[in-house]
VOVEXVO-500324 format. One record per atom (N, C-alpha, C, CB): x, y, z; residue number from 0; atom name. Coordinates in steps of 0.2 Angstrom, whole numbers. Glycine has a CB too. Layout:
N
<rec X="X" Y="Y" Z="Z" pos="NUM" site="CA"/>
...
REM end
This chain:
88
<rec X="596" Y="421" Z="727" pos="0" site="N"/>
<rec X="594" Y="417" Z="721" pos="0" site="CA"/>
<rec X="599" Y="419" Z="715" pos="0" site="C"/>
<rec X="587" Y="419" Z="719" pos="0" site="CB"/>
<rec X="600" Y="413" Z="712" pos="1" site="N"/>
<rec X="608" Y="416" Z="706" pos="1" site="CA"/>
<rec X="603" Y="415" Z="700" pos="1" site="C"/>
<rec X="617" Y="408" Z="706" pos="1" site="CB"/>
<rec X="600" Y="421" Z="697" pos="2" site="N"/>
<rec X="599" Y="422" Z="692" pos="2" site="CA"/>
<rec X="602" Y="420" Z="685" pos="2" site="C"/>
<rec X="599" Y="425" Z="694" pos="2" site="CB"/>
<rec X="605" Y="421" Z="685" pos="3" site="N"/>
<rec X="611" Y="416" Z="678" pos="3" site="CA"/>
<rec X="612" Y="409" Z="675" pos="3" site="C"/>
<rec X="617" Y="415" Z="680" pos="3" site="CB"/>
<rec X="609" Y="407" Z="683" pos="4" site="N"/>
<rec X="606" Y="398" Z="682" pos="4" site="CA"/>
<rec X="600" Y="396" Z="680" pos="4" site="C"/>
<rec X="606" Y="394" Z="689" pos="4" site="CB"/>
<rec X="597" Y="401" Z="680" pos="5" site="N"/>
<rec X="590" Y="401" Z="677" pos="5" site="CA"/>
<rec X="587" Y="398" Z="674" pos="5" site="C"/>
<rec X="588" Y="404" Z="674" pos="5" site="CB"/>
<rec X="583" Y="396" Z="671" pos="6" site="N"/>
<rec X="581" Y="390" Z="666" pos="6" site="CA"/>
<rec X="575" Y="393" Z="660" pos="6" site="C"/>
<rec X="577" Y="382" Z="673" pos="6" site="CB"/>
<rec X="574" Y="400" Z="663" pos="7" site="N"/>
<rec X="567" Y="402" Z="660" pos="7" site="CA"/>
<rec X="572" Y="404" Z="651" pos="7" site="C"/>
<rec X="562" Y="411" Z="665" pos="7" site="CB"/>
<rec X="566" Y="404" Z="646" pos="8" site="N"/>
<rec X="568" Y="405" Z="638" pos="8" site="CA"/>
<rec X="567" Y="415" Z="639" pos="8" site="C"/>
<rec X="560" Y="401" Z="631" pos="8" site="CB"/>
<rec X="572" Y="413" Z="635" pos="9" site="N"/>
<rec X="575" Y="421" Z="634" pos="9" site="CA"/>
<rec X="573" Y="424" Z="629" pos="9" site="C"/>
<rec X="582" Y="421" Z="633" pos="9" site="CB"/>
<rec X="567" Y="424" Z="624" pos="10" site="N"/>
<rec X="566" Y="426" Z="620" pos="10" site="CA"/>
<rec X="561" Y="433" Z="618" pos="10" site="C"/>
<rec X="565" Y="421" Z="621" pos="10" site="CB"/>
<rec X="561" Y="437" Z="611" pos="11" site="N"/>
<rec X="558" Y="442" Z="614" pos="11" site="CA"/>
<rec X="554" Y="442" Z="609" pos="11" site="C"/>
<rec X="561" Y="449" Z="616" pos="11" site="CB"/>
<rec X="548" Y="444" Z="609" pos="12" site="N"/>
<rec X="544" Y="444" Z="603" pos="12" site="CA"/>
<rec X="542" Y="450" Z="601" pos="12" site="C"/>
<rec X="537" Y="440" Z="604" pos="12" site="CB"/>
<rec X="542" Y="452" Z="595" pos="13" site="N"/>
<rec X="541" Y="457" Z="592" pos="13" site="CA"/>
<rec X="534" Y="458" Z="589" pos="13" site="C"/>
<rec X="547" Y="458" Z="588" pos="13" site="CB"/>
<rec X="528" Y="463" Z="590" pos="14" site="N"/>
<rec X="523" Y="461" Z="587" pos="14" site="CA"/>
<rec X="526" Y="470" Z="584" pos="14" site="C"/>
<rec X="517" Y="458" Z="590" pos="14" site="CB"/>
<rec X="522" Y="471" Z="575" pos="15" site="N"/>
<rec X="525" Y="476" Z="571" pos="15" site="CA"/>
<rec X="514" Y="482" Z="572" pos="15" site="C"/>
<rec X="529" Y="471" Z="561" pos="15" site="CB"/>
<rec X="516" Y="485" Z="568" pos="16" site="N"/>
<rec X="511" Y="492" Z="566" pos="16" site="CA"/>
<rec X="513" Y="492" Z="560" pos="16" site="C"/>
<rec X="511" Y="500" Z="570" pos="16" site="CB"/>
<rec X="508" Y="492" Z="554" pos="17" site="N"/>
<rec X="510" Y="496" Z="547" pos="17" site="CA"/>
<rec X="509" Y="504" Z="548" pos="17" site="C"/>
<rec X="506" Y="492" Z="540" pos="17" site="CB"/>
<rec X="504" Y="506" Z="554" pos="18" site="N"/>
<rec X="507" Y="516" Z="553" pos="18" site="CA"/>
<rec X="514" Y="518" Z="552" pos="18" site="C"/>
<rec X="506" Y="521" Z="561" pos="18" site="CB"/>
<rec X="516" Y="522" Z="548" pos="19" site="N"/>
<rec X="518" Y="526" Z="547" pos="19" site="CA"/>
<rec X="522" Y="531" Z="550" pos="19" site="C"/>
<rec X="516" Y="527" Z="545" pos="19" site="CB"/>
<rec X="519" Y="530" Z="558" pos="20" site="N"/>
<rec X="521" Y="534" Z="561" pos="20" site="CA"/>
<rec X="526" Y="533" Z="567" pos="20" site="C"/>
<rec X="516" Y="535" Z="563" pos="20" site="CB"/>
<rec X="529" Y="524" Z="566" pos="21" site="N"/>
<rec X="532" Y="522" Z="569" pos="21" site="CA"/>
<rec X="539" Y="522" Z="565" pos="21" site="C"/>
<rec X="530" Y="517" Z="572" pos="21" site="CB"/>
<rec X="543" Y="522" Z="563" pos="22" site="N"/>
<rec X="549" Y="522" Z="561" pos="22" site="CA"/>
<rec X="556" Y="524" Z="565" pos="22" site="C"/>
<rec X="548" Y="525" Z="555" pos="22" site="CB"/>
<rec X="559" Y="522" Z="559" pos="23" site="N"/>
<rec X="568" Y="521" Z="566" pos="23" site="CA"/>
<rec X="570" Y="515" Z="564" pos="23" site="C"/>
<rec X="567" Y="522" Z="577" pos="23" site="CB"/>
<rec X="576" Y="517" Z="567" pos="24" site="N"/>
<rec X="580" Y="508" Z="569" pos="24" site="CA"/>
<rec X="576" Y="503" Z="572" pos="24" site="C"/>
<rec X="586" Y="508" Z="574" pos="24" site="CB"/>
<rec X="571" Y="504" Z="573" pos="25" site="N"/>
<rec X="566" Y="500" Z="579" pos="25" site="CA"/>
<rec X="562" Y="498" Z="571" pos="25" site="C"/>
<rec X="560" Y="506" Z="588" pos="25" site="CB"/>
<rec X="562" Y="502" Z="567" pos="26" site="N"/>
<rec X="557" Y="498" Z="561" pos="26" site="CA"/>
<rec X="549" Y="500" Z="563" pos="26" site="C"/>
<rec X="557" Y="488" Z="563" pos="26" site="CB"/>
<rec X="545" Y="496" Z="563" pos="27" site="N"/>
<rec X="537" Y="496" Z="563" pos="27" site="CA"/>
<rec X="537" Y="494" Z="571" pos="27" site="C"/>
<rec X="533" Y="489" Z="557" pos="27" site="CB"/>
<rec X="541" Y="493" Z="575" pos="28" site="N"/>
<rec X="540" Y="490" Z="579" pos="28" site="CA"/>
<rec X="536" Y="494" Z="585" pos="28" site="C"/>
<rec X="546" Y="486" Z="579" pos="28" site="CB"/>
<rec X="530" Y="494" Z="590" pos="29" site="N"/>
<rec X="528" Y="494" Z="594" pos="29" site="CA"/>
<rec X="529" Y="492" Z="600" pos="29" site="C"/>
<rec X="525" Y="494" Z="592" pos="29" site="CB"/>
<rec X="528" Y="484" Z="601" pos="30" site="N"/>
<rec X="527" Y="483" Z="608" pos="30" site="CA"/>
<rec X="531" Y="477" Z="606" pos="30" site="C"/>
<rec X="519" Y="482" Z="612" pos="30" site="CB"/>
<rec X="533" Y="475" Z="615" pos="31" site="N"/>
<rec X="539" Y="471" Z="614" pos="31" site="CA"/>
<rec X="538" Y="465" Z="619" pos="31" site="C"/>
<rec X="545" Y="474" Z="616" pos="31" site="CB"/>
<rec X="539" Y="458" Z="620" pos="32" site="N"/>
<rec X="535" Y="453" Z="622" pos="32" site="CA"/>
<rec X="543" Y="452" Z="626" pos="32" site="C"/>
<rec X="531" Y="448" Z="617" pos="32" site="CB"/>
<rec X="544" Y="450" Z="633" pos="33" site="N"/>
<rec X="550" Y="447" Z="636" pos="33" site="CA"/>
<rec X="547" Y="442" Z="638" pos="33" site="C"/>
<rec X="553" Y="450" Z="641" pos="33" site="CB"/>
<rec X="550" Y="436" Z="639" pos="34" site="N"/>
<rec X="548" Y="428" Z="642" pos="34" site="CA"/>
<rec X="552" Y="429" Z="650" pos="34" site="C"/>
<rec X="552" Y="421" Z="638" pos="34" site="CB"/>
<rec X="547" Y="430" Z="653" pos="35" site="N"/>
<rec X="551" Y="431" Z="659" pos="35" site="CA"/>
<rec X="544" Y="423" Z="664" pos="35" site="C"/>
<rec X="550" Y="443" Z="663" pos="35" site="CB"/>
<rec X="548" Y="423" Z="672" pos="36" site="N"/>
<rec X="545" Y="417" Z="674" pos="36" site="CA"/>
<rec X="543" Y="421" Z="681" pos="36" site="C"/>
<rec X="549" Y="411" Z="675" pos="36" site="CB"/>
<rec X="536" Y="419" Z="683" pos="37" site="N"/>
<rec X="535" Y="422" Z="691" pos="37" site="CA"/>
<rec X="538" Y="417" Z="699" pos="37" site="C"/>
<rec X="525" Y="421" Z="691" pos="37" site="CB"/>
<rec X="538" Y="419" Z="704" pos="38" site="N"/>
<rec X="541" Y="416" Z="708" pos="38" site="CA"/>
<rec X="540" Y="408" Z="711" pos="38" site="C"/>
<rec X="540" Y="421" Z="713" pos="38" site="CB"/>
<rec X="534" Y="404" Z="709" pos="39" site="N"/>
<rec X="535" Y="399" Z="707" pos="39" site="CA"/>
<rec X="536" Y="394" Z="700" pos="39" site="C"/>
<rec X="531" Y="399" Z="709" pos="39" site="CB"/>
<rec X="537" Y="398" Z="697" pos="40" site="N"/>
<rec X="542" Y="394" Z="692" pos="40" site="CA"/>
<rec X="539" Y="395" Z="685" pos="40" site="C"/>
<rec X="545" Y="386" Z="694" pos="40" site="CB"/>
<rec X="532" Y="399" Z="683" pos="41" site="N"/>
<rec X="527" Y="398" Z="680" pos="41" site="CA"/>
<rec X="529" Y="401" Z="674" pos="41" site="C"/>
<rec X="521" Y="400" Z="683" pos="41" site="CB"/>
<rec X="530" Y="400" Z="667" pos="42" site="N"/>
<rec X="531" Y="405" Z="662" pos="42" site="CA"/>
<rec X="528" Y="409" Z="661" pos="42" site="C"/>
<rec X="531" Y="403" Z="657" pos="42" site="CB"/>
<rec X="527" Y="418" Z="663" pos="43" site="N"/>
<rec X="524" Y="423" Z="661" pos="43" site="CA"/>
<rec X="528" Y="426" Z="655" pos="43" site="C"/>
<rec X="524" Y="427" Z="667" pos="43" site="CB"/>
<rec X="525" Y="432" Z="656" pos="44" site="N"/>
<rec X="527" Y="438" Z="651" pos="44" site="CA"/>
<rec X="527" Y="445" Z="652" pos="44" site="C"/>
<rec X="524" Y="437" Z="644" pos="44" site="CB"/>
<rec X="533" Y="449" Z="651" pos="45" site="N"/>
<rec X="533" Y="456" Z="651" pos="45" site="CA"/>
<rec X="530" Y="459" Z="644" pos="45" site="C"/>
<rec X="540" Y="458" Z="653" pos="45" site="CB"/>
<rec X="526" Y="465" Z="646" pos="46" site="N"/>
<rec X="526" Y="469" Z="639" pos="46" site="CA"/>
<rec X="528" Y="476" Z="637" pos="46" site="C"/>
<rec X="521" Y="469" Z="637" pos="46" site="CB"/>
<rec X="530" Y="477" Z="634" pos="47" site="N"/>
<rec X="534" Y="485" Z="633" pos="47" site="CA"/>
<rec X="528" Y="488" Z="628" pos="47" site="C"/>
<rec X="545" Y="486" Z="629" pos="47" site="CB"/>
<rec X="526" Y="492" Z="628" pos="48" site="N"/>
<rec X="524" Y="496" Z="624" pos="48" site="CA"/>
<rec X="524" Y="502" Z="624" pos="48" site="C"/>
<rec X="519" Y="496" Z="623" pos="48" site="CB"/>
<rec X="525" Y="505" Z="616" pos="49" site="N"/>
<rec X="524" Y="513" Z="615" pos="49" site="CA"/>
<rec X="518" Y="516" Z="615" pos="49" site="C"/>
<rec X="526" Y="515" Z="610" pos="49" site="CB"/>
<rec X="514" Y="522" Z="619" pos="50" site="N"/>
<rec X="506" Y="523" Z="619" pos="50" site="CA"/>
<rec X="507" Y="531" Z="618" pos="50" site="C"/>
<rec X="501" Y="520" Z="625" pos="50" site="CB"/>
<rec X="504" Y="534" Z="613" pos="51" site="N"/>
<rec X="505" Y="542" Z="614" pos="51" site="CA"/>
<rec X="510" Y="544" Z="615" pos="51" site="C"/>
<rec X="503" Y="545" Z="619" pos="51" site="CB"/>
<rec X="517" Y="542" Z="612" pos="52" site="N"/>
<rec X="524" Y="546" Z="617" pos="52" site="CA"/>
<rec X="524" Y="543" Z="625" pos="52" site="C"/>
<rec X="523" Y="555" Z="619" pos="52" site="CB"/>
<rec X="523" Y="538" Z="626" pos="53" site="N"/>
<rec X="525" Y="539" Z="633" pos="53" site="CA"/>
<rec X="525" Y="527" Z="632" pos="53" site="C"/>
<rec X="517" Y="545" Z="641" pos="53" site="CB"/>
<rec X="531" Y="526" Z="635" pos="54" site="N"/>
<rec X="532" Y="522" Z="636" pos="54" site="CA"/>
<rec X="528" Y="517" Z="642" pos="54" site="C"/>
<rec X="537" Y="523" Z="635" pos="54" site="CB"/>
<rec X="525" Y="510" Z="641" pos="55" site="N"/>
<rec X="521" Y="507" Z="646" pos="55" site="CA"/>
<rec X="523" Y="500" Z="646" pos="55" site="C"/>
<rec X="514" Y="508" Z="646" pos="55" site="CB"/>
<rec X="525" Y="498" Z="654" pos="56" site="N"/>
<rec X="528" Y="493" Z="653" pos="56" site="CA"/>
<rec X="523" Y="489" Z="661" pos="56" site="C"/>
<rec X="538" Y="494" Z="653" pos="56" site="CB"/>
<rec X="520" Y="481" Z="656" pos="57" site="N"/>
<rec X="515" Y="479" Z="658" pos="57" site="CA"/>
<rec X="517" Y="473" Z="660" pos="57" site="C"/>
<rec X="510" Y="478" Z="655" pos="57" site="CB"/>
<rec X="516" Y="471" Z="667" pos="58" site="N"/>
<rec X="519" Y="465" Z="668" pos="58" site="CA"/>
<rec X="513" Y="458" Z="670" pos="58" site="C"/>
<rec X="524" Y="466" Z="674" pos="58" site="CB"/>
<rec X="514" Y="453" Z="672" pos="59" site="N"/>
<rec X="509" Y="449" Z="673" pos="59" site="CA"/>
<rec X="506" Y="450" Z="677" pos="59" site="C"/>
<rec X="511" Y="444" Z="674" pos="59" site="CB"/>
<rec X="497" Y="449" Z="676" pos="60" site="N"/>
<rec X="492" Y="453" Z="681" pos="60" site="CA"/>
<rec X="493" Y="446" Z="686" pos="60" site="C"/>
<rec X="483" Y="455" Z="678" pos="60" site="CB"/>
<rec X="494" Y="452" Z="692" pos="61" site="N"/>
<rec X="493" Y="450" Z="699" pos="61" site="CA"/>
<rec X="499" Y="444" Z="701" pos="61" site="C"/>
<rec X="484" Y="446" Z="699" pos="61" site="CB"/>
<rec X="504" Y="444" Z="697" pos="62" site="N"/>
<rec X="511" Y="438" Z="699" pos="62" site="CA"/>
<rec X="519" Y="444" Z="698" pos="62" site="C"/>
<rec X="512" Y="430" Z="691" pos="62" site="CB"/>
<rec X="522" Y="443" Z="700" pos="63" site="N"/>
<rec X="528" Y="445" Z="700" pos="63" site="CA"/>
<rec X="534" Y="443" Z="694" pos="63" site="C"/>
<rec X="531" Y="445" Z="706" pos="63" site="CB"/>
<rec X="535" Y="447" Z="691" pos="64" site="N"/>
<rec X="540" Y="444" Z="686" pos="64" site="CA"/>
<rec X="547" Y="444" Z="690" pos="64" site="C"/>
<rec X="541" Y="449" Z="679" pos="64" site="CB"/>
<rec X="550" Y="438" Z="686" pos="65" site="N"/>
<rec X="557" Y="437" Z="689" pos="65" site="CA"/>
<rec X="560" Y="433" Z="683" pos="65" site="C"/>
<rec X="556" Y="431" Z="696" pos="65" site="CB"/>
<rec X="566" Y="440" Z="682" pos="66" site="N"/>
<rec X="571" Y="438" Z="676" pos="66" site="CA"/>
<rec X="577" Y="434" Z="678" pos="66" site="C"/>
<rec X="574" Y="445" Z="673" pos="66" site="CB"/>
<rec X="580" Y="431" Z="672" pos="67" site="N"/>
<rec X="585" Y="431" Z="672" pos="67" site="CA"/>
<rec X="591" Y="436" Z="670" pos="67" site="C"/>
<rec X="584" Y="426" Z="670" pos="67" site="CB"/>
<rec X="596" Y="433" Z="669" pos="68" site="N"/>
<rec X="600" Y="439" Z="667" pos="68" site="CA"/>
<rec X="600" Y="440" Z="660" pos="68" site="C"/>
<rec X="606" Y="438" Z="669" pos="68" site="CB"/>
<rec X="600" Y="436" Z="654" pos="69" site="N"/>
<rec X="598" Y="439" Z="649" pos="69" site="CA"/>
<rec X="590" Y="441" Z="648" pos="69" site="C"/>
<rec X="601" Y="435" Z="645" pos="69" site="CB"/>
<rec X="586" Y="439" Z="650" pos="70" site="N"/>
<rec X="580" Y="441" Z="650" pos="70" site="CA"/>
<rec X="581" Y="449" Z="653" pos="70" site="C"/>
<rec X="575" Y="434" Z="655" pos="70" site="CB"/>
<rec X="582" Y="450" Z="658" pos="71" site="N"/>
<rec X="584" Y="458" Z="661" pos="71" site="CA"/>
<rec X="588" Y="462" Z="655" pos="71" site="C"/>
<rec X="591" Y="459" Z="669" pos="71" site="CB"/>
<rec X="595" Y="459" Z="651" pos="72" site="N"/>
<rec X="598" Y="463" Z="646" pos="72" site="CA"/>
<rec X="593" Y="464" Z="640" pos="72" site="C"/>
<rec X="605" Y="460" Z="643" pos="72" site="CB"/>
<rec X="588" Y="459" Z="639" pos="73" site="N"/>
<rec X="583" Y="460" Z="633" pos="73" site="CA"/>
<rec X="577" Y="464" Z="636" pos="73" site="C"/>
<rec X="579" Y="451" Z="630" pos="73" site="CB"/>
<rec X="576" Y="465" Z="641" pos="74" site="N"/>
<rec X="571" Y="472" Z="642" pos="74" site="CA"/>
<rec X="576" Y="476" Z="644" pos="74" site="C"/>
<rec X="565" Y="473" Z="648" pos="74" site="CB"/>
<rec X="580" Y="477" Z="645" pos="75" site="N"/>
<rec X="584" Y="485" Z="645" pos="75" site="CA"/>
<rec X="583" Y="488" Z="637" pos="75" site="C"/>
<rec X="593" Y="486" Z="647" pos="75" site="CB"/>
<rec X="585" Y="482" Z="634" pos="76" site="N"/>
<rec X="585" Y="484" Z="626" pos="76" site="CA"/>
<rec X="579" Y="485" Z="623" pos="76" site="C"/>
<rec X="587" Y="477" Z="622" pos="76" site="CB"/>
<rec X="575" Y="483" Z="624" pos="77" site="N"/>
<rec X="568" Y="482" Z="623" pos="77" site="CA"/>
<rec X="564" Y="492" Z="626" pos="77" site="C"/>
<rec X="566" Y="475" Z="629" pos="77" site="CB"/>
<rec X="567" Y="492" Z="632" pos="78" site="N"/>
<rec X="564" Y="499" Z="637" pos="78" site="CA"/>
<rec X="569" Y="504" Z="633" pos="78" site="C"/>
<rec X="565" Y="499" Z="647" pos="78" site="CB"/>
<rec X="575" Y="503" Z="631" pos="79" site="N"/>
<rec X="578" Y="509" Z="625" pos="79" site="CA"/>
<rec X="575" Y="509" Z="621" pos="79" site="C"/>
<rec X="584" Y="510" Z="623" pos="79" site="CB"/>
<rec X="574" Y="506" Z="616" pos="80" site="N"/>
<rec X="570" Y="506" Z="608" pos="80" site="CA"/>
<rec X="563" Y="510" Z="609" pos="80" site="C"/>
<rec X="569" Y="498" Z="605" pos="80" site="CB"/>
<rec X="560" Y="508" Z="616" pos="81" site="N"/>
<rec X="553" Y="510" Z="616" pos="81" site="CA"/>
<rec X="554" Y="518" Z="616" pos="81" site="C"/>
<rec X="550" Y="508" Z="622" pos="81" site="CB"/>
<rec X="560" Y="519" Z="624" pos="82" site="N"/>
<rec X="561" Y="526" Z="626" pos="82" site="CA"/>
<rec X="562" Y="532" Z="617" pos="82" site="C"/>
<rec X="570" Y="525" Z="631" pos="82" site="CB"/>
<rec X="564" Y="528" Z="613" pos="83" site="N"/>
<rec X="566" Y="531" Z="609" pos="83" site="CA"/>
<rec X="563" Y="533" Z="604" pos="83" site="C"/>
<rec X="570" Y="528" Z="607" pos="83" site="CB"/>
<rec X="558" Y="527" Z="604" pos="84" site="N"/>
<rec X="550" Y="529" Z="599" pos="84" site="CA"/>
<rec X="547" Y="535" Z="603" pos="84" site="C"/>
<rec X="544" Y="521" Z="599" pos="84" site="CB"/>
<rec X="547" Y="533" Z="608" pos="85" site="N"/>
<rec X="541" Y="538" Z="612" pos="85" site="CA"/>
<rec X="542" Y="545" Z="613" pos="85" site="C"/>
<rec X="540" Y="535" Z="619" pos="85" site="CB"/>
<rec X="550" Y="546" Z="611" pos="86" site="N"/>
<rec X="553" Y="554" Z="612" pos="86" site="CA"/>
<rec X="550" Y="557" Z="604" pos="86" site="C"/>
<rec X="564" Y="555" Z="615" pos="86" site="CB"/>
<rec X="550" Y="554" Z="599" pos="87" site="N"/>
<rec X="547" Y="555" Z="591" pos="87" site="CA"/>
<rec X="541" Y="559" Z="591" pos="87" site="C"/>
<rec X="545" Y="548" Z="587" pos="87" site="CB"/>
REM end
């Protein structure tokens, strides 16, 4: 499967916290939304969140995500920012 050809939206949604306790170059920012598509072609979503220090990344219940290639570079990005909150 040539990933690159992909058709899914690449998009990442940023939802914020006003605690105080999040800060950095990441901002307010907590959890992180990826537009990713399951193996029938369905629009899902990945979610990165920070919980206690420890980073958790939730995918579609009970379907398989399937990235494209920028959709993969926007969660690596996504899973360092978290990595980075969560070592704070």
């Amino acid at each position: 499967m040539d990933l690159s050809s992909s058709s899914y939206s690449t998009s990442i949604v940023e939802s914020g916290d006003t605690d105080t306790t999040w800060r950095g170059t990441t901002g307010q920012r907590r959890s992180w939304q990826i537009s990713c598509g399951d193996v029938v072609d369905r629009d899902r979503c990945l979610t990165v969140t920070v919980d206690r220090g420890r980073v958790v990344l939730v995918g579609p219940p009970g379907e398989t995500a399937v990235l494209s290639y920028d959709q993969l570079v926007q969660l690596r990005a996504a899973l360092r920012e978290a990595a980075d909150q969560a070592e704070r």
